[in-house]
N, C-alpha and C positions, 0 to 999 in steps of 0.2 A: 686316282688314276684318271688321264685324261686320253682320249683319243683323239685325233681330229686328221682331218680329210678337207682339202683346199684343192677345189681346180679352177681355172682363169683364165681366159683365153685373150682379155686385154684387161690389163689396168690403169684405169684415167685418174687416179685421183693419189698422189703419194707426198707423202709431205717427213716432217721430222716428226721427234715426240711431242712435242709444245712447243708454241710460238704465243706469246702473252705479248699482247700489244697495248701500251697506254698512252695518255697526251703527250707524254712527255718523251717517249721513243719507243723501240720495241727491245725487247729479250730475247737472245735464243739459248733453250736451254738442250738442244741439240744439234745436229746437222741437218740441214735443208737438202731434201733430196729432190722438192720441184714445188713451185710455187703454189701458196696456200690462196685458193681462191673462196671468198665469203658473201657473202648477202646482205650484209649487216645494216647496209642502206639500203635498204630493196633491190639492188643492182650488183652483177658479176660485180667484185673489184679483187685486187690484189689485196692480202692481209698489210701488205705494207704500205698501203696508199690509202687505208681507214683514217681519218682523226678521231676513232673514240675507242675506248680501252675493250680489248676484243680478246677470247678465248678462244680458239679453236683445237678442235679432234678431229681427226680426221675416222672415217668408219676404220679404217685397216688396226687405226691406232688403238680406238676402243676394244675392239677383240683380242688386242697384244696385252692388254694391259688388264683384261681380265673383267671390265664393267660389262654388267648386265642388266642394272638396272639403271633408270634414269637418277636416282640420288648418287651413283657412286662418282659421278664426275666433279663433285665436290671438293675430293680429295686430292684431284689437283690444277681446281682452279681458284684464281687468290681471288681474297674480299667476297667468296662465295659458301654457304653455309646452308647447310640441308636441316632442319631437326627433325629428327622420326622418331617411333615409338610402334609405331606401325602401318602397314600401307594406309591406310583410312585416313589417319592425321601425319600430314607430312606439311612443316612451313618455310618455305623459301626465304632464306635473308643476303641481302647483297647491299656489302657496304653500310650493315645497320638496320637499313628498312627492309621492314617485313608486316606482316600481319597476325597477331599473334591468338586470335580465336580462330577457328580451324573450324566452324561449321560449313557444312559445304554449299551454304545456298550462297556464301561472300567468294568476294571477290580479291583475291589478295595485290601488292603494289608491285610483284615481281609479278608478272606474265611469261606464261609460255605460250607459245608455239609449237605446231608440230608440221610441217609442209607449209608453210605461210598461212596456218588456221590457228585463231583463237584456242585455248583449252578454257574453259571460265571454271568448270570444277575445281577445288584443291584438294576431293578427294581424287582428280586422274590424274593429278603430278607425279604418283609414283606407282611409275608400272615397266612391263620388260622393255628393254630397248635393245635392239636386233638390225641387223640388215641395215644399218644408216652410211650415209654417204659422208655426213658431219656432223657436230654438235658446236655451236654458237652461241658462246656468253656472252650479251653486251650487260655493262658497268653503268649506271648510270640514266640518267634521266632519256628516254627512250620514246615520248608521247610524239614528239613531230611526224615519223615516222609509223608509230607501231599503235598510237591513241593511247586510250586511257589504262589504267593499270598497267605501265610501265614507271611506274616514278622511279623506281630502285636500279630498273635496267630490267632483261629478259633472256628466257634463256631457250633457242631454238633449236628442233630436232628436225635432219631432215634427212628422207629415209634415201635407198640410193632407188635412182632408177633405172627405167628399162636399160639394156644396152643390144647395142648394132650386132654385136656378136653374143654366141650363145654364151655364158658363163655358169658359173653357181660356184658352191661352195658345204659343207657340212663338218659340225663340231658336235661333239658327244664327250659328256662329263660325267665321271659316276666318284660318290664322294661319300663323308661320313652322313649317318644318320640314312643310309640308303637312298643320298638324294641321287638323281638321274637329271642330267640337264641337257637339252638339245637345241640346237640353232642350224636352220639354213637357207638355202636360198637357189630360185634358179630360174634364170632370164635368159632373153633374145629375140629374136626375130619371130612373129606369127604367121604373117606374109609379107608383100612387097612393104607397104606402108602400115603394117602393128604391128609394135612391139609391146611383148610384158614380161611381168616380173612376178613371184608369187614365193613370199617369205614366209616364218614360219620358226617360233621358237617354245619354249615349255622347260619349267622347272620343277618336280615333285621330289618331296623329300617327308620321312617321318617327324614326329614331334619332337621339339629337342629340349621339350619342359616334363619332365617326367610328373603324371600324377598318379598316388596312391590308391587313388577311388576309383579313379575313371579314364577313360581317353586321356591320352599325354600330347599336352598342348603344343602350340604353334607348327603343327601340321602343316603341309602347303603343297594345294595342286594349283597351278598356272601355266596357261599357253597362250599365248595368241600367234593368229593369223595373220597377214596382208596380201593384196592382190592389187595389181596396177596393170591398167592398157594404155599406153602412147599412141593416138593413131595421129601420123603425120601426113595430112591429105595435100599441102603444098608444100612449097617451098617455105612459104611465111603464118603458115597454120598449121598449129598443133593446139589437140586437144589429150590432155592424162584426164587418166579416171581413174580414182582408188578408192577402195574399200577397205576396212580393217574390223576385226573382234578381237577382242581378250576377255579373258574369263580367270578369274581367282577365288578358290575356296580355298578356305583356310579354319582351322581353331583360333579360341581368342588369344589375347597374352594373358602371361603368368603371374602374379602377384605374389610376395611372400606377408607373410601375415607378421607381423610386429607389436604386441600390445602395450599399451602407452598407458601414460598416467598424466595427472595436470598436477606442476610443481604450484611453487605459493607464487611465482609470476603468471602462472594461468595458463604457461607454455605446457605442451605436450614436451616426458620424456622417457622412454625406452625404460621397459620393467627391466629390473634384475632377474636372474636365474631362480631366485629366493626368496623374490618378492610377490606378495597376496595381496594385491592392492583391491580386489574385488573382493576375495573372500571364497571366493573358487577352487585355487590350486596355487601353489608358488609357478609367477611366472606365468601365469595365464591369463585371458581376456574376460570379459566380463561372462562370455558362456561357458566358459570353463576351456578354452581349446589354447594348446600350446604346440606349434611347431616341433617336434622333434628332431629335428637338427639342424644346422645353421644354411645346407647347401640350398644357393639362390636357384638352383636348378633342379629342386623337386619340392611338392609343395600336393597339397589335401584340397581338392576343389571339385564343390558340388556341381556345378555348373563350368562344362566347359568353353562356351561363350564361340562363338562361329564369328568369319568375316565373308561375304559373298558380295562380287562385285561383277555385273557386267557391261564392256562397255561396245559399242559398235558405232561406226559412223561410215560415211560415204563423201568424198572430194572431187570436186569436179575442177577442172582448170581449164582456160582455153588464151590459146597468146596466137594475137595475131599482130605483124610483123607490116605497120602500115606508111614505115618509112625511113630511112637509112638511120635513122636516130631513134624512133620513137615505134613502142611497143605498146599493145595494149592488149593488158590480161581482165580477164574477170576466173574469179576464183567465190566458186560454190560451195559451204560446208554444210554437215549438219552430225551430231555427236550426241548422242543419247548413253548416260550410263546409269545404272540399275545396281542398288546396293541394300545388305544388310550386312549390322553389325553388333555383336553383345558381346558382355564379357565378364567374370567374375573378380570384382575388384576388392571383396573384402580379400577373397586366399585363404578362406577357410572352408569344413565343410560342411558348414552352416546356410542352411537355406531359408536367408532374408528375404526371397520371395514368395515365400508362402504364410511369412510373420507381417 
């Protein structure tokens, strides 16, 4: 069951469903209802006047299409490739290159962006995505522009802002596993010269890994916030200020337990039903423990393994407007996030931490 609730009092920004643009020309794989404007060189341009192979969403189009998180735009953008297993270890590959250890103090060769700010974490690749104005995939070798850890290309979020007139917006989802999912949004004028905006999304849902012992895993509370001020003191200065938090707890992931044996090539292979290779029980691990039935989706676990993640940061920007051609911004970040993570990966419930 889904609800939703849209009011608008202007809309700036409409485009089709995708427009994929390469060296070689562009695609359309709908109709253009108003021209796709990108960033993709640090500057306004038309999506059709880019030379380098460009993805664009527009905000209206992500909420049509059902993404909520930052990995789902994956699914239809080409030569772009998300692997996950869970928010914590998420590796970006575009075009091949990627980085395939996932500790969070590295730096991986696809860069994101999120408002023209650095993200250096790759555990904050994947988190809600709400309220955005577009989402911009560049292909390809990206350092001239964007420095270093762009070898693969990058892929930028960028949320919407203030606008002149008041607007907003709200969506409310309720679904299986008793999950509840909300987004919205609502801007305008503060006085003559501030405008703000103050977004606002949250997904909870119960475990959808059932355990016999204890709590049933992959639980999930997550929300975050944003708030932005545009004060526009001239005609050629303007300073935003944004703020944001997210917050996600969660249980760990599920493992199913599988007990193996070592053939005469030394390889690991999957016991029979019938087989006592330990001595144990037909079919069972060296402690004696056997799965009870085949379903990947319940499972005996002593340990339910938690994920907490918090992250908050503050953006400052300021563009001042010093000559019929030439602008100049200085742009202020600073992003702090805060994490644990455990989890049970034997899938038994056997308690290897106390042996």
């Amino acid at each position: 069951m889904k609800l939703r609730l849209i009011s608008s009092v202007t809309t700036k920004f409409a485009t089709g469903l995708l427009i994929c643009m390469g060296l070689l020309g562009s695609s359309v794989y709908s109709a253009v209802l108003d021209e796709i404007v990108v960033t993709a060189q640090k500057r306004e341009q038309s999506l059709q006047d880019v030379g380098i192979s460009v993805t664009a969403f527009s905000g209206d189009q992500i909420r049509e299409l059902g993404y909520t998180n930052t990995i789902d735009i994956a699914q239809q953008t080409p030569a772009l490739n998300i692997i996950q297993f869970h928010p914590t270890l998420t590796t970006l590959v575009i075009r091949g290159i990627s980085q395939n250890d996932f500790a969070d103090h590295l730096e991986a060769p696809i860069a994101t962006y999120v408002d023209e700010t650095y993200v250096s974490a790759m555990g904050a690749a994947h988190v809600q995505m709400f309220d955005l104005e577009r989402v911009e995939v560049l292909r390809g070798p990206q350092g001239t522009l964007f420095g270093r850890n762009a070898t693969g290309g990058l892929i930028h979020y960028i949320s919407r802002r203030p606008t002149e007139e008041f607007e907003g917006y709200g969506e409310f989802t309720y679904g299986s596993y008793n999950q509840t999912k909300w987004e919205g949004a609502l801007g305008g004028p503060i006085t003559q010269n501030l405008l703000g905006r103050f977004s606002f999304a949250g997904n909870f849902h119960d475990g959808v890994a059932e355990n016999r012992i204890g709590p049933d895993l992959r639980e999930s509370e997550a929300y975050a916030l944003r708030g932005q001020l545009e004060f526009r003191a001239t005609d050629n200065f303007t300073l935003n200020l944004k703020a944001h938090f997210s917050e996600d707890d969660s249980l760990g992931n599920a493992y199913t337990s599988t007990p193996i044996r070592g053939n005469e090539d030394g390889l690991g292979v999957r016991l029979g039903p019938d087989e006592n290779a330990y001595g144990t029980c037909p079919g069972c691990d060296p402690n004696g423990f056997r799965d009870p039935d085949d379903d990947p989706f319940t499972g005996s676990y002593e340990h339910s393994g938690e994920f907490r993640r918090g992250i908050a940061g503050f953006t400052g920007k300021m563009t001042l407007d010093v000559g019929e051609a030439t602008t100049l911004t200085l742009i202020a970040d600073y992003l702090q996030m805060n994490k644990n993570y455990s989890e049970d990966t034997d899938g038994t419930p056997i308690d290897y931490h106390a042996h």
